[in-house]
TORKEBA-476145 format. One line per 5 residues: their letters; for each residue x, y, z of N, C-alpha, C, O, CB. Coordinates in steps of 0.2 Angstrom, whole numbers, plus 5000, padded with zeros to 4 digits. Glycine has a CB too. Layout:
A = X Y Z X Y Z X Y Z X Y Z X Y Z; ...
end
This chain:
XXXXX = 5144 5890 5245 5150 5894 5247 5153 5892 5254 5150 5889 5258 5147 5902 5248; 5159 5893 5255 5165 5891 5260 5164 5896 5264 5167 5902 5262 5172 5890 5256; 5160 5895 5272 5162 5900 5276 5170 5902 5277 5171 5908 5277 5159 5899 5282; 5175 5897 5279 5181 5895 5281 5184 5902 5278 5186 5907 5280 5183 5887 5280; 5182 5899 5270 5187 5902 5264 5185 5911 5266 5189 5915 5266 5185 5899 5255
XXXXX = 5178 5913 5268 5176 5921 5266 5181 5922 5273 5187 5924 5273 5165 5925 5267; 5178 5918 5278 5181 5921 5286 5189 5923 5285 5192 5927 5288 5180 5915 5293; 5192 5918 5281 5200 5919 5280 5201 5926 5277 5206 5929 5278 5203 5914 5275; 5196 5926 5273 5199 5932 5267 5195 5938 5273 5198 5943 5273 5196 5932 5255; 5192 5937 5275 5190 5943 5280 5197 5945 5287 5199 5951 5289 5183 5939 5285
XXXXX = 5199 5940 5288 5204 5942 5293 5212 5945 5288 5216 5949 5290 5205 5934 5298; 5212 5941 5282 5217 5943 5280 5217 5950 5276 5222 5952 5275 5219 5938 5276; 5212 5954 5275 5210 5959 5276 5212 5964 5280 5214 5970 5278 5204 5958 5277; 5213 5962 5287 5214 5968 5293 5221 5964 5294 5222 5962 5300 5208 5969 5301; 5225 5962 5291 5231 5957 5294 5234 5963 5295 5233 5965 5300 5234 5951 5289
XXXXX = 5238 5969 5289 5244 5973 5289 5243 5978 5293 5248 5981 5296 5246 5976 5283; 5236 5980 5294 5232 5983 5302 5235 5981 5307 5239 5984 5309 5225 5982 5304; 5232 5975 5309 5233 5971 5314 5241 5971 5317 5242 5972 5323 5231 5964 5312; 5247 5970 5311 5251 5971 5315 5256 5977 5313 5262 5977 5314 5255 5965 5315; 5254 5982 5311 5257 5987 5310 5254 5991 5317 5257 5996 5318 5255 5990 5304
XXXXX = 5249 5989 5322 5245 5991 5327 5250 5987 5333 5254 5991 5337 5237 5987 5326; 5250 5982 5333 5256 5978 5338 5262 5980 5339 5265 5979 5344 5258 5973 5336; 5264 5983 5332 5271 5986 5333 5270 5994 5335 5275 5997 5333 5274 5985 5325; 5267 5996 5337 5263 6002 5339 5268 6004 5345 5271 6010 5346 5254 6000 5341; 5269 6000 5350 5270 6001 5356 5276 5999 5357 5279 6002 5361 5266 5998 5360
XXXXX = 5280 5992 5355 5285 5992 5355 5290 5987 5350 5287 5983 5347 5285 5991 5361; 5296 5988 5349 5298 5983 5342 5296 5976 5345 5294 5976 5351 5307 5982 5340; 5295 5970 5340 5294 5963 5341 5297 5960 5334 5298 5962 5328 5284 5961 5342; 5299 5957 5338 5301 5947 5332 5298 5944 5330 5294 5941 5334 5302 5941 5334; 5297 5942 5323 5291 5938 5322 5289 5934 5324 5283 5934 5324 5291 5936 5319
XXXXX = 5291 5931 5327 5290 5924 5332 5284 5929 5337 5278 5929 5336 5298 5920 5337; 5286 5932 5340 5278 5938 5345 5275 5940 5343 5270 5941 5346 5277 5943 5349; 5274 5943 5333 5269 5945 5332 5264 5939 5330 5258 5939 5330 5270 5948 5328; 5268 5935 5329 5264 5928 5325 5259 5927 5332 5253 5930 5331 5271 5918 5323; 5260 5925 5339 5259 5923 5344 5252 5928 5346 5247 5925 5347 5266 5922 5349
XXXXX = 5254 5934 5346 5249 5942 5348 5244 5940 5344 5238 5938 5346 5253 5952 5344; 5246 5939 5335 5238 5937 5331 5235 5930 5333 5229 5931 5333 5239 5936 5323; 5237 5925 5335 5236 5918 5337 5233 5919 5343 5229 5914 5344 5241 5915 5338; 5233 5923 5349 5232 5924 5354 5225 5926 5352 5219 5924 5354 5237 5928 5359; 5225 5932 5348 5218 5935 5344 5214 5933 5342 5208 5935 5340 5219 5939 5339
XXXXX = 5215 5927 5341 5212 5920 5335 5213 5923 5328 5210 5921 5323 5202 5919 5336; 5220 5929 5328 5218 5928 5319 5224 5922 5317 5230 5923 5316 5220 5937 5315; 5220 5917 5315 5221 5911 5311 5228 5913 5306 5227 5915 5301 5214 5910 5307; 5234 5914 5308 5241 5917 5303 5246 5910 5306 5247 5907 5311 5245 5927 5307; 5249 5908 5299 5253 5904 5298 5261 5909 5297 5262 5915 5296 5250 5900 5291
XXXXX = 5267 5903 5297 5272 5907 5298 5272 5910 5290 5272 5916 5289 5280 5902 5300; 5271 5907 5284 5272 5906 5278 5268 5916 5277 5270 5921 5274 5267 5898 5274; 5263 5915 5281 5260 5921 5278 5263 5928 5279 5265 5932 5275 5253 5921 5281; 5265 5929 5288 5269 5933 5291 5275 5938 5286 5276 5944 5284 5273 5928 5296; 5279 5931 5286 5285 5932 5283 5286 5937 5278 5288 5943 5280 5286 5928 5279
XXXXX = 5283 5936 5272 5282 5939 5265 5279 5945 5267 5282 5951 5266 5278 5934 5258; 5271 5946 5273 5270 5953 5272 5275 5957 5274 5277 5961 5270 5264 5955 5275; 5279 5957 5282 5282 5959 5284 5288 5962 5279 5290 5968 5279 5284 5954 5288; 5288 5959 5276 5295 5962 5269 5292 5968 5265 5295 5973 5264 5296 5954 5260; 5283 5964 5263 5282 5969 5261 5281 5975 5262 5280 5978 5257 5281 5969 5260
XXXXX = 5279 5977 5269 5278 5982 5274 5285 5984 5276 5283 5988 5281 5273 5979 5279; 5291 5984 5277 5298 5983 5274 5301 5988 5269 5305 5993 5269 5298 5975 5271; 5296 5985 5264 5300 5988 5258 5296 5994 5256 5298 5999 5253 5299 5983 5251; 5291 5994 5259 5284 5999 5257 5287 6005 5262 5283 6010 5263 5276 5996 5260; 5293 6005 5265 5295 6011 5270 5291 6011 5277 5292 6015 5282 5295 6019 5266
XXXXX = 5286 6007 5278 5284 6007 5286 5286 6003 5292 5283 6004 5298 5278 6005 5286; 5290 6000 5290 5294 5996 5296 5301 5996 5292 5303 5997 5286 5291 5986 5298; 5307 5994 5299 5312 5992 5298 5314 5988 5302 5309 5985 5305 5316 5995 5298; 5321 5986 5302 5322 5981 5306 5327 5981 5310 5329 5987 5309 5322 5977 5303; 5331 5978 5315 5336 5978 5317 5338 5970 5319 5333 5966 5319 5337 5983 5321
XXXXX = 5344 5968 5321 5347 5962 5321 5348 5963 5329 5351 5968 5330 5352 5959 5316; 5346 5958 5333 5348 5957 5342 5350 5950 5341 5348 5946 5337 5340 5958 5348; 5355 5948 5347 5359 5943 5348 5355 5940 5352 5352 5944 5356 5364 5944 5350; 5353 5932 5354 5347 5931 5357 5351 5925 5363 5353 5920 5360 5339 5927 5352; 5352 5926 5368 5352 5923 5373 5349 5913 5373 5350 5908 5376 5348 5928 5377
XXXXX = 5345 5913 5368 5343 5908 5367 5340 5904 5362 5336 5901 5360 5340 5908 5370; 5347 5907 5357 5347 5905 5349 5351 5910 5345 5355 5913 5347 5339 5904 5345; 5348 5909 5339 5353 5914 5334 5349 5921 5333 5343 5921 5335 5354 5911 5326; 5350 5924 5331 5349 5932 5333 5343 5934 5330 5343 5931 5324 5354 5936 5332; 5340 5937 5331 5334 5939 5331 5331 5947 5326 5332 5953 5326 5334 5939 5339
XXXXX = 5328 5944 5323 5326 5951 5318 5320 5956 5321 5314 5954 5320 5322 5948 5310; 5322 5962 5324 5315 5965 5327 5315 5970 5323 5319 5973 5320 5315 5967 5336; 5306 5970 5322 5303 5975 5317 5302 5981 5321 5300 5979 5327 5296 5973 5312; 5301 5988 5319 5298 5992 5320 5294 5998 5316 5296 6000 5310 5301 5993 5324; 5290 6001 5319 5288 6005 5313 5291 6011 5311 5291 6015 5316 5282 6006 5314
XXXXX = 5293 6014 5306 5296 6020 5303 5292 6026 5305 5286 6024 5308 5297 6020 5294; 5294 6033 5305 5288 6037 5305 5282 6036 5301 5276 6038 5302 5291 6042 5303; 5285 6034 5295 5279 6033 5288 5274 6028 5292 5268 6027 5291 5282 6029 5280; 5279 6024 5295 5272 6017 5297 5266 6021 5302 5260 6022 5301 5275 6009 5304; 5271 6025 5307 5267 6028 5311 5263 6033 5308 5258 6034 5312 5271 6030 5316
XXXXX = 5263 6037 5303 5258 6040 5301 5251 6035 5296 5245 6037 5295 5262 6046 5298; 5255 6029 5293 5250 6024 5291 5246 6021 5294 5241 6019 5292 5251 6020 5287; 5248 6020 5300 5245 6017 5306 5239 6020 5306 5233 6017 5306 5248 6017 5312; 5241 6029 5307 5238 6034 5310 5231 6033 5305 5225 6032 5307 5243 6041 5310; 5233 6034 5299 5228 6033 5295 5222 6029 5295 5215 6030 5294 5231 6030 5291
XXXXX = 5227 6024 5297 5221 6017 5296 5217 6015 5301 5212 6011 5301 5225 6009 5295; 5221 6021 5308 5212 6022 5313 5209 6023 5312 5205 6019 5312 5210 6026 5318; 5208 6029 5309 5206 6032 5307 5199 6029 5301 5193 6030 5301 5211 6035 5307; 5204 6027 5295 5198 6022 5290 5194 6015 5295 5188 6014 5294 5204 6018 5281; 5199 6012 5299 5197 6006 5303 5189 6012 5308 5185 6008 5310 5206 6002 5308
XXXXX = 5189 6014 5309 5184 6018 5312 5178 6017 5308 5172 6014 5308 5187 6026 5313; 5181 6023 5304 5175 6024 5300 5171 6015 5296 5165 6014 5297 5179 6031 5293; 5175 6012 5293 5173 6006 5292 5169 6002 5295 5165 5999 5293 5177 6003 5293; 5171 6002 5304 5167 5997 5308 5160 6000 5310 5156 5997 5313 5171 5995 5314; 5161 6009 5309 5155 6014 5311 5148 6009 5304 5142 6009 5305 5158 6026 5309
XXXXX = 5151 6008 5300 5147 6008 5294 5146 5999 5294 5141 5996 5292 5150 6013 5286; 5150 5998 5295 5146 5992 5293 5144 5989 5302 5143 5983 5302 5152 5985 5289; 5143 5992 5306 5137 5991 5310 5132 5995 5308 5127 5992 5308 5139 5993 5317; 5132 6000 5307 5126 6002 5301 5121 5999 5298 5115 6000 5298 5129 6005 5296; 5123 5994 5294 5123 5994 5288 5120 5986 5292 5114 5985 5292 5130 5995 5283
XXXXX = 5125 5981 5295 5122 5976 5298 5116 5977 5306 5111 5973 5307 5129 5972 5300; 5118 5983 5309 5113 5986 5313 5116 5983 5318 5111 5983 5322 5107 5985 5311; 5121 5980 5322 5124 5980 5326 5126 5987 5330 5128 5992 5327 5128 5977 5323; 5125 5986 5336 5127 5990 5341 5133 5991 5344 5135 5986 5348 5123 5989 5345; 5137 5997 5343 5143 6000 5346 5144 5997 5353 5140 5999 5357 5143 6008 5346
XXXX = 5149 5993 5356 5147 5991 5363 5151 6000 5367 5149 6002 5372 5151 5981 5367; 5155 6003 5365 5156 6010 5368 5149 6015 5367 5149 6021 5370 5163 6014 5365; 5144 6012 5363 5136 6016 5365 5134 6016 5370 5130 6021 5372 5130 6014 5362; 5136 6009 5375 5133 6006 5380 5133 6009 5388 5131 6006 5392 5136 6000 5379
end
């Protein structure tokens, strides 16, 4: 078995988390969310971004708007709808309970136990 391959499908897992979370606080460009997950180490190509973004888009949790950029052509900033904001809300919520159990389960210790 292919660690590489599990670890990918592990991170791609919490991906629409990940940046529906980013977008939490303030609009961003794709170009900064790409950079936010990269900075995170989550391993995200432009190819990948893209298409979810649309699809999270179409799914009524983000929108978008168009900004003129000072340092190129203008710029697509996402943010989140109310809906995102209440799916977000959600997904603390399940992202909680998730990581409660699979420390559980692997027996790993909460470091806020500490």
């Amino acid at each position: 078995m292919n660690i590489e391959n599990t670890k990918a499908q592990m991170r791609k897992g919490v991906l629409e988390y990940c940046i529906l979370s980013i977008l939490k606080e303030e609009d961003k460009y794709a170009s900064e969310i790409l950079e936010t997950l990269k900075d995170a180490k989550m391993l995200v190509v432009e190819g990948t971004i893209y298409p979810l973004l649309t699809r999270l888009k179409n799914a009524g949790l983000l929108n978008y708007r168009w900004e003129e950029s000072t340092s190129g052509p203008p710029r697509k900033y996402y943010a989140l709808t109310e809906e995102g904001k209440n799916f977000l809300s959600e997904l603390n919520s399940t992202w909680e309970e998730l990581r409660n159990a699979v420390n559980l389960v692997t027996r790993q210790k909460n470091t806020n136990d500490e």
